[in-house]
N, C-alpha and C positions, 0 to 999 in steps of 0.2 A: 504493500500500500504506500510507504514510502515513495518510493521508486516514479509508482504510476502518480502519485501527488506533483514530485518533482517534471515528470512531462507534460502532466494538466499548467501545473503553472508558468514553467518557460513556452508553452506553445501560448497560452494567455498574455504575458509580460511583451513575450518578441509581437504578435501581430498589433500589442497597442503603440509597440513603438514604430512598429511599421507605419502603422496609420497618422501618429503621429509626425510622422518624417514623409508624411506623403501630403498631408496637410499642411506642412509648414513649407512646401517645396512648391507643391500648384493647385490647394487647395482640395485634394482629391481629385481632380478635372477626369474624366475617362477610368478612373477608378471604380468597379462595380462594387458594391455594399455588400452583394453577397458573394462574392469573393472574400470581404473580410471577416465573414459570418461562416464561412465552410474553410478557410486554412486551415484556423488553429483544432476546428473538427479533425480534419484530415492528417494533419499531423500528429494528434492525440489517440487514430486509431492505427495510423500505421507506424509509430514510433512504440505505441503500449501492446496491441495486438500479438505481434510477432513474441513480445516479452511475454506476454499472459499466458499466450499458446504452449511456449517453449517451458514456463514452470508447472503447469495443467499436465503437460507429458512427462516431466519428471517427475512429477510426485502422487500424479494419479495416473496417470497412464492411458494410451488410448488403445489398449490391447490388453488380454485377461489375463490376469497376476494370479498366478498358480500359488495358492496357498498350502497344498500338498509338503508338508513338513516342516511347514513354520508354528512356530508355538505363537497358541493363541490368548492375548493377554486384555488385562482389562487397566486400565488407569484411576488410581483414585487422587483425584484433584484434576477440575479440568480449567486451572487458571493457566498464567503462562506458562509455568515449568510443566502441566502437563502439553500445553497444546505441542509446547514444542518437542520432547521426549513422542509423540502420535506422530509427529512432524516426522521424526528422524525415523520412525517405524515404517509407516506408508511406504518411503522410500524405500524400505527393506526387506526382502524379500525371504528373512529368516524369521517375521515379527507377523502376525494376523491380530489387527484390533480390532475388539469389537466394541472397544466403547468407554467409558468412562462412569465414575461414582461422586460426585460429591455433593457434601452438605448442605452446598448453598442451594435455596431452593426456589431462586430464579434462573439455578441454570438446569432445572428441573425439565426435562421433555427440548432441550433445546442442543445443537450439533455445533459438533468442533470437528474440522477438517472431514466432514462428512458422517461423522463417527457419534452416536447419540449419544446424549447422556442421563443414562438410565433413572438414577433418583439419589439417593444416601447414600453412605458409605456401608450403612447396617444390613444393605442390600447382596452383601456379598455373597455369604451362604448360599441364596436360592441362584446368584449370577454363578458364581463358578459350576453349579449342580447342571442349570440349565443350557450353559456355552462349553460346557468342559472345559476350562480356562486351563492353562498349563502353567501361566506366570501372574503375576502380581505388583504392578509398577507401583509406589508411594511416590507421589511428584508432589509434592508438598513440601519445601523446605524452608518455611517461613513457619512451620506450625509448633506449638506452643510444646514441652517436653510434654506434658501431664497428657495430651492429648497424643502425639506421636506410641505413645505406650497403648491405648486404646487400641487405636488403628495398628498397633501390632498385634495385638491379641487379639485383635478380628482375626487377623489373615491367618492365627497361627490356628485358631478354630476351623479359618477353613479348609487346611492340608493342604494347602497349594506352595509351589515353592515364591517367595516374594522378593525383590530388590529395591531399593531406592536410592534417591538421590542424596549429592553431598548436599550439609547442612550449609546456611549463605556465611556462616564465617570463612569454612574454608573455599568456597567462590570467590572471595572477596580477599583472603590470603593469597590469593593466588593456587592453592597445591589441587582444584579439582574442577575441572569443567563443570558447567550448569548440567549438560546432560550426561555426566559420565556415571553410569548406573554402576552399584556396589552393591553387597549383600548388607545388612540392619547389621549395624555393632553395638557392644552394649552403651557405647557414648550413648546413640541413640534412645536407649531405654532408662540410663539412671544421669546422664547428664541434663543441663539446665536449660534453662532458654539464654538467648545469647545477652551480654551484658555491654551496658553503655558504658565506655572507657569517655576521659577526657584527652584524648590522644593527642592534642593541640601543649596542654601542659604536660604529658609527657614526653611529646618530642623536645620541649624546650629544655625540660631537664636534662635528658640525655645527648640532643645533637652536638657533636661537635667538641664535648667531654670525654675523658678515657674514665673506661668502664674495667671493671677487675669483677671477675666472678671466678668466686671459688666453688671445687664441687662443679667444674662447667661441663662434666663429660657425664654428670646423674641425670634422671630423669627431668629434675625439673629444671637444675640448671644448665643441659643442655636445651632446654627450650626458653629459658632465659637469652640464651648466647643468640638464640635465632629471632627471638624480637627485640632484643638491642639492637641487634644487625640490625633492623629495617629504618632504626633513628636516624642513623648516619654517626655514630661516636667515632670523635677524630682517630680515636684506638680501643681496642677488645682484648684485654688480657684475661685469658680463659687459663686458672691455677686449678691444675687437676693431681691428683698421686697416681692414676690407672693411667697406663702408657696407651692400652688401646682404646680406652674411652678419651682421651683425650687426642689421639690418631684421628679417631670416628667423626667428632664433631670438628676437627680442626678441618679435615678433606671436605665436609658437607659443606661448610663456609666458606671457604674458599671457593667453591665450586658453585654457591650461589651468589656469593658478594664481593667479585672477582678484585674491586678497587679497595673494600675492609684491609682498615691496617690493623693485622692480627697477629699475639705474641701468645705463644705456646709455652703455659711454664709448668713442666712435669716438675710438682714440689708438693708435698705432705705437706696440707700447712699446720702440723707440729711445730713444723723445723726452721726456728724462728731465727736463726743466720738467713736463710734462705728466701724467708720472706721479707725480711727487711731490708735484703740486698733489692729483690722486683722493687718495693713499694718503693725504696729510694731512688732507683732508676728511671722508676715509671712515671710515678707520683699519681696516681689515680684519684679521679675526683668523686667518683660515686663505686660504692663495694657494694655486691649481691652475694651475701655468705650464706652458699647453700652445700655446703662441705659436710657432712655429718652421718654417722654409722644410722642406721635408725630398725633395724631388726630387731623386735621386742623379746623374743623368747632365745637368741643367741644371745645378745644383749647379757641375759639377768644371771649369765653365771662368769662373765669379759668384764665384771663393773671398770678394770683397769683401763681395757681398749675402750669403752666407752666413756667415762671420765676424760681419759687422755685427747681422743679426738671432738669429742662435743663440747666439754669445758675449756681446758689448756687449751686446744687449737684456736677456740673461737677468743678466746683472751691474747694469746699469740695474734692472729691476725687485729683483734683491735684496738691495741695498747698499739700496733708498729702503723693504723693508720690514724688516729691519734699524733704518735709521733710527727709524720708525714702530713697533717694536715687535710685527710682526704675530709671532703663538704660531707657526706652522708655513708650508711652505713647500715644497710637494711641486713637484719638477725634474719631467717628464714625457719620459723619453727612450728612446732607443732600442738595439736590437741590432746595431743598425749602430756604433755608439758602440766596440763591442769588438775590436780589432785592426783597427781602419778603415779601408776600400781606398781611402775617396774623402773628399774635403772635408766633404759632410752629417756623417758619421760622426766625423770627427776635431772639426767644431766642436761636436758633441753630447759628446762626451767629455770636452772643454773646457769646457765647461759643465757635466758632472759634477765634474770637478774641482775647478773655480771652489765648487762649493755647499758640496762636504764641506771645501774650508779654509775656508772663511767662517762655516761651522756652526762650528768650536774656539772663533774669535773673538766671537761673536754668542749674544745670549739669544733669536733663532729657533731655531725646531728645521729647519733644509734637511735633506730627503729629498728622494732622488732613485728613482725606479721607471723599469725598463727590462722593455721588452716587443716584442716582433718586428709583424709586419705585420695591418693589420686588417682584415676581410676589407668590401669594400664601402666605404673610406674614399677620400676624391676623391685623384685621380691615383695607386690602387693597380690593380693589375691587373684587378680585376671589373669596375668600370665599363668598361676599355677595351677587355677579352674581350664584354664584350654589344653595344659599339658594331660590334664589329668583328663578330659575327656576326650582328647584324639587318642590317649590310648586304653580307652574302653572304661574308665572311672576304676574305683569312687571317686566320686567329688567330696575330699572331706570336708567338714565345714564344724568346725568347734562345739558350736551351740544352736541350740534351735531358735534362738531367742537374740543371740546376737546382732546388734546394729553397729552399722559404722557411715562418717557423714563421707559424701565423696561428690569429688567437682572433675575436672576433665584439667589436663596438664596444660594446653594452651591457657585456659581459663584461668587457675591457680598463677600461671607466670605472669598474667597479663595483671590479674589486681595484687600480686606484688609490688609491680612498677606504678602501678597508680597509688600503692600507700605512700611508697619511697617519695612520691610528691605531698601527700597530705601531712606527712608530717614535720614537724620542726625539731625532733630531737625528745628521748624519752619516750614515748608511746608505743602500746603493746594494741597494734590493729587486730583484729577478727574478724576474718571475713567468713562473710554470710555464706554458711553451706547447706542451707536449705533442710526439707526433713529427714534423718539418719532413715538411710534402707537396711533391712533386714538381707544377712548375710545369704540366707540359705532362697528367700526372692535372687539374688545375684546368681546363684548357682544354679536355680530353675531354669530362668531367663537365659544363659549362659547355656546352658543343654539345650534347651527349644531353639535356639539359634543355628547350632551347630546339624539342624534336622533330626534331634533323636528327641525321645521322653523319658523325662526325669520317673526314676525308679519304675523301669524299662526297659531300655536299653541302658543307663545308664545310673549308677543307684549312689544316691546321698549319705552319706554316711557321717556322723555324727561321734565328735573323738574328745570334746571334753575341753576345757580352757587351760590353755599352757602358761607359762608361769609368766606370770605379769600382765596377763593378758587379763582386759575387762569387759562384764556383757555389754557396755554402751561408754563410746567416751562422749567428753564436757568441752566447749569451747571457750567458758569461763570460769574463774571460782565463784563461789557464792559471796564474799566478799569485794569481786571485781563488779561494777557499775558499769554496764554496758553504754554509749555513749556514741547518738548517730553525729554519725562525720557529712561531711558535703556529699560523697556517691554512695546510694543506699548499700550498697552493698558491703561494704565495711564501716563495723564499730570500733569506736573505740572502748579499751579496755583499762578504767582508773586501779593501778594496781599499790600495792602497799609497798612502802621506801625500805631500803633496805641498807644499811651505814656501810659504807664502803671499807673503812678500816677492817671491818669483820669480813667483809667477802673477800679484800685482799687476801688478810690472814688466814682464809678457809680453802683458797685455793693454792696457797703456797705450803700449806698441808697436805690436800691434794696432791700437790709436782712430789712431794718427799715419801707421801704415801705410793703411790703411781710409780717412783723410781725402784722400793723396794718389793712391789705384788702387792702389796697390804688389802687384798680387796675387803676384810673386814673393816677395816679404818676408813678405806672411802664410802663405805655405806654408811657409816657414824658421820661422817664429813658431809653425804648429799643430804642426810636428815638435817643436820644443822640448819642450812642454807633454806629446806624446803620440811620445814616439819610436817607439813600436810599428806606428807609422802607414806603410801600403804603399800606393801607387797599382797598381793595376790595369791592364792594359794592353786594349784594346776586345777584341781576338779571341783574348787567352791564355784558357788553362782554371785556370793559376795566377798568386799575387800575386805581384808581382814589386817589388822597392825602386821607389820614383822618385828616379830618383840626382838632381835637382837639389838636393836635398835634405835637407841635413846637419843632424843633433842639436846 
């Protein structure tokens, strides 16, 4: 329509300047009127005609389209992403549509690309029974999570195999054409609706600044590394200890941000020669600390290795950007950190801690952003629910009862960078992670995706809570006052002062305990800091104190 607009009006435009230019020359003298009444006719049909003809044959054809072993599919949503997903069918000679579903119900009894559209979406059931459908497109990629999860549990009711479209964030990231059909992943089903960034004040923060992200080769901080890239930072020092996690993402970047000036620093940040030698080199003006052991049930018998890298590391890195002057200084932590059954948790609080006394003292600005589990991130539950049922289950799954909150990795990285703006230093952000899913829904969901049924083909199995592990974590304590910030999605968190002379002293306990194994001492050493702190016992369903363990 485009196109034939563009000929209606320059055949329109040109014959009035014709007329024009013939009037201002001899008045029209000898000029017939209908002559100037049938050009721009004649132009409009044989300049569009040929064009109309020529798209009429390619995409409907004027010859019988053998449908003989094309799977026959039905669309639900017949706004644009379906018209055009029908669009790219027609033309296909591997696709038979027969039509479309959707809710709206002005588009009730009315045709797209020739193709009706039947009624609801609720309609499915009797549609697949009646066409024999073979496939199930979802062209909807504006539609709301709560509603997406419906419309899967239609399709999975009605046995048919289903595909859809990418969601418009990654359209608009760039990583997936509007029409490039993929099978439903569980983003789709336990992720959120998309969120409103101020991406104008976050480019401003970041463009043009050098950026240090430690941890840049983990899950979230290598998707840190990929939306800094897009700010333009004058420099990207990505500080990793894994040589091929930090191989991985350094070849990605490279490969899509060809002009990024990027420095690869295979360093533990323990190793605080090492790190003060970068910061002094570099001088970074914004740090993303997302460096940190976080396995809860390895974790609780390592309190050393945990201590060592969650606390020391993150004190190591922020006393040398401190030193260094870097402006800001975003902690990357967790919901485990709040009322903590297990050692991960207590030394992530500990490191909270450690940030907001050190921010009084220091011309950084430390913030800290706490957020729950992400979905798809190594050694969280996705990857090891797909391991476990490509190779025939069980899906274990702890408890029946078990909840955990979970947001998607782009997502989590993105209102990171948006806290790193809202704050001035001191502040412990919470971001909104909507309402906790039940663990063993994840594993259900997870199995019906994969084409089988849960305890079926494929059986749930249920093994009891490991050690430090809780049926439901907290994104605050009951003493913290949650507090809305400017983007609803993050709160703020008023948390309680804590004298820095004492947490020096408590962690320089730590480095002496930690030097010697003492992990009875460092457990006496994380109570101090976080007296709130419960161990868990492997098979209670409640926390329970661990008495060796005095304030």
């Amino acid at each position: 329509m485009p196109d034939l607009w563009n000929i209606v009006r320059s055949a329109i435009v040109g014959v009035l300047a014709i007329s024009l230019a013939l009037f201002l020359f001899n008045r029209l003298e000898g000029t017939s009127r209908t002559t100037l009444v049938l050009y721009p006719l004649i132009l409009i049909v044989a300049l569009g005609g040929p064009r109309v003809l020529f798209r009429l044959w390619k995409e409907h054809g004027f010859y019988p389209k053998s449908t003989d072993g094309a799977k026959r599919v039905v669309v639900l949503g017949a706004g644009r992403a379906g018209e055009m997903v029908a669009r790219d069918m027609v033309r296909d000679r591997d696709y038979a549509p027969v039509g479309f579903l959707d809710d709206d119900v002005k588009l009730a009894g009315a045709k797209v690309h020739g193709l009706p559209v039947f009624g609801a979406i609720k309609l499915i059931d009797s549609l697949v029974q009646e066409y024999e459908l073979d496939l199930i497109i979802i062209a909807m990629p504006s539609l709301s999570r709560a509603r997406i999860r419906t419309v899967i549990e239609a399709c999975e009711r009605a046995g048919v195999e289903f595909l859809t479209l990418p969601c418009l964030d990654d359209v608009i990231a760039g990583r997936s054409a509007m029409t490039a059909l993929r099978e439903v992943a569980i983003d789709d089903l336990l992720g959120r609706d998309p969120i409103a960034l101020d991406w104008q004040k976050i480019s401003n923060d970041l463009a043009g600044k050098v950026v240090l992200i430690s941890g840049g080769g983990g899950s979230i901080g290598s998707e840190l590394c990929r939306q800094v890239s897009r700010f333009g930072p004058s420099k990207l020092i990505i500080l990793e200890q894994s040589e091929f996690n930090l191989y991985s993402i350094e070849m990605e970047l490279r490969a899509e941000f060809p002009s990024l000036e990027l420095m690869s620093a295979l360093i533990d940040v323990c190793d605080e020669i090492a790190v003060d030698k970068l910061l002094e080199e570099h001088r970074p003006n914004v740090i993303f600390h997302a460096a940190a052991y976080k396995h809860v049930p390895m974790l609780e018998g390592q309190a050393r290795q945990a201590v060592k890298n969650n606390v020391l590391g993150t004190r190591t890195l922020a006393l040398v950007a401190d030193k260094y002057n870097c402006h800001t200084f975003v902690l990357v932590s967790t919901d485990k950190a709040v009322n903590p059954s297990n050692v991960m948790g207590a030394t992530k609080r500990v490191a909270e801690i450690l940030c907001q006394t050190l921010n009084r003292r220091s011309n950084t600005h430390f913030i800290t952003v706490r957020f729950g589990n992400v979905l798809g991130s190594a050694g969280s539950v996705v990857p090891l629910f797909s391991k476990q049922i490509q190779s025939g289950g069980p899906v274990t799954v702890t408890h029946p009862d078990i909840t955990r909150y979970f947001m998607t990795i782009p997502e989590a990285s993105q209102l990171i960078m948006q806290a790193s703006v809202l704050g001035s230093g001191g502040e412990i952000f919470v971001l909104d992670m909507g309402e906790p899913i039940k663990i063993n829904y994840l594993a259900e969901q997870m199995i019906h995706l994969s084409g089988k049924t849960p305890g079926i083909d494929v059986e749930i199995k249920y093994t009891g809570l490991r050690p430090g592990e809780k049926l439901y974590e907290e994104l605050f304590h009951d003493q913290e006052v949650l507090v809305k910030t400017e983007h609803e999605k993050i709160f703020l968190a008023n948390c309680r002062c804590v004298d820095w002379n004492m947490v020096e002293s408590v962690l320089n306990d730590m480095m002496l305990a930690c030097d010697t194994c003492d992990n009875d001492a460092l457990l006496i050493l994380l109570k101090r800091l976080v007296p709130e702190m419960r161990r868990s016992g492997k098979d209670n369903n409640n926390i329970i104190p661990f008495e060796r363990v005095t304030a």
